[in-house]
C-alpha positions in Angstrom: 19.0 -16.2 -26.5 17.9 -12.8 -27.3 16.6 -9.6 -26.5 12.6 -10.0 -25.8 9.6 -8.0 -27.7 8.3 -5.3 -26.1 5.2 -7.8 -25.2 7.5 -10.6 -23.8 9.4 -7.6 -21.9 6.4 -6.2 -20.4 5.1 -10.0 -19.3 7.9 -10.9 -17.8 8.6 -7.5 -15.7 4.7 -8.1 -14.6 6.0 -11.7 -13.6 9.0 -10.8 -11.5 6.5 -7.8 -9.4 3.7 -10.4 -9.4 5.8 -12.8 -7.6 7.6 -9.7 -5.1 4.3 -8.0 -4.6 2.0 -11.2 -3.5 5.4 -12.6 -1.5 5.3 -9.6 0.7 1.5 -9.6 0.5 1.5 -12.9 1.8 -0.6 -14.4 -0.9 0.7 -17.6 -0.7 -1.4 -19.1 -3.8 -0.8 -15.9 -5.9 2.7 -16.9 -5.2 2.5 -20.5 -6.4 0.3 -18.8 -9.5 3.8 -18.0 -10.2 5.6 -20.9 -11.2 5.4 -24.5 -12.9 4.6 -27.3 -11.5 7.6 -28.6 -11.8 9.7 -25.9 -10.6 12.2 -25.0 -7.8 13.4 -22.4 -5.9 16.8 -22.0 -4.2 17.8 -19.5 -1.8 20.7 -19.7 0.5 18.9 -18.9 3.6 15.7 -21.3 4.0 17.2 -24.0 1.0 15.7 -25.8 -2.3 12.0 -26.1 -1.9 10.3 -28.3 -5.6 6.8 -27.6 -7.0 4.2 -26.4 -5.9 3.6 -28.1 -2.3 7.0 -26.6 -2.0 6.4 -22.9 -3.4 3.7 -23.0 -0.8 5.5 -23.7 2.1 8.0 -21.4 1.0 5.2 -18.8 0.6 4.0 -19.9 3.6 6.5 -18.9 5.8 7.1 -15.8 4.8 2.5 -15.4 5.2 3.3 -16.1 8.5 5.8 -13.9 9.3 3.4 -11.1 8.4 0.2 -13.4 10.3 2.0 -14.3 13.7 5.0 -11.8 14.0 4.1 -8.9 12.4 6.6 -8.4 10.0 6.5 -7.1 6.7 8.9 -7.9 4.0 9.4 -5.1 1.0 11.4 -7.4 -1.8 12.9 -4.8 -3.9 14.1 -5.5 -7.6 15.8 -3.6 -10.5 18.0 -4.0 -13.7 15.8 -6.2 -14.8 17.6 -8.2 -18.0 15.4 -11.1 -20.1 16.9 -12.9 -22.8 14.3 -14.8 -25.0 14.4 -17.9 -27.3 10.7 -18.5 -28.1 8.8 -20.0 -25.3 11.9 -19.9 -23.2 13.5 -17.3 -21.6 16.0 -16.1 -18.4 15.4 -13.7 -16.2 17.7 -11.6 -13.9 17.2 -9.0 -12.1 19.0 -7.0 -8.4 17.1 -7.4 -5.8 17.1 -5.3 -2.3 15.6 -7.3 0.6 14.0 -5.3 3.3 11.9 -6.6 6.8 10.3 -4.3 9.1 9.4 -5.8 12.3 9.0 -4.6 16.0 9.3 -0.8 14.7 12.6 -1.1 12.7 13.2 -1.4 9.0 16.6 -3.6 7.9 18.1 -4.2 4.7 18.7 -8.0 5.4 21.3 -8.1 2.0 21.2 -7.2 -1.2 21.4 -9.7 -3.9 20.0 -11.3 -7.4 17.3 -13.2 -8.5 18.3 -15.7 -11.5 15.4 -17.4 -13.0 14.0 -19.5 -16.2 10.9 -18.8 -17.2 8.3 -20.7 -20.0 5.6 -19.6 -21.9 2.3 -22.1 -20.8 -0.9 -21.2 -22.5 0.1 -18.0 -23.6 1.5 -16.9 -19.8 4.9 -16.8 -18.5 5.5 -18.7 -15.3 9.2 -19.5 -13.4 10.5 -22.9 -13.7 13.4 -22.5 -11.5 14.7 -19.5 -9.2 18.3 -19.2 -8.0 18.2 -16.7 -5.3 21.7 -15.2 -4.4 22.4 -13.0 -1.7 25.5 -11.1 -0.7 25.5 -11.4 2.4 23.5 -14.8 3.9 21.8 -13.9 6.8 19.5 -16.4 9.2 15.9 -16.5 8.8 15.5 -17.7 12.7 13.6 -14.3 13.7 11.1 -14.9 11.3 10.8 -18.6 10.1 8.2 -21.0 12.0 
């Protein structure tokens, strides 16, 4: 792989704060809008969720969260790095994981996003995301 253009760069950041801004949002489509078809996304604290259907649920609970409990997530990320081959590329970045609920703002862990992204019809979109987090931490406060 190798270092990105300035345009691939520039997509790909708007990628990674697409996908953390319409998260916390809860914009659950704008999330899926996000990703292949064929993707998955693994994180240690809800699991492996594939496609779509599961980006959406995914998406979901977090929407509700905001919808039924009040909460509000703030998904952090920095040190952004992209190697590029073509239509190909992976994407890693730190990310700082924050929920605010019943009047009290937590850093639930710091961690890493690790990702694989394609080029389809001219737009980046993430295949597969490995989320890793430093410290695991349960999602029963929040999660449906």
């Amino acid at each position: 792989m190798a270092a990105p253009s300035i345009e691939d760069r520039f997509a790909l950041n708007d990628l990674l704060v697409r996908y953390t801004t319409s998260l916390d949002l809860g914009d659950v489509e704008d999330v899926v809008a996000c990703f292949t078809p064929d993707c998955v996304l693994e994180t240690p604290i809800s699991g492996v969720y594939h496609g779509h259907d599961g980006i959406r649920r995914f998406a979901g609970d977090t929407a509700r969260c905001k919808t039924e409990k009040g909460g509000q997530f703030r998904h952090v990320i920095s040190n952004a790095r992209f190697d590029v081959n073509g239509d190909i590329a992976r994407v890693r970045c730190y990310l700082l994981d924050y929920l605010t609920m019943d009047g009290k703002t937590e850093l639930l862990s710091p961690g890493e996003y690790d990702c694989d992204a394609v080029r389809v019809d001219g737009a980046w979109k993430l295949k597969r995301r490995l989320v890793r987090m430093d410290v695991i931490f349960s999602a029963d406060r929040w999660a449906s």
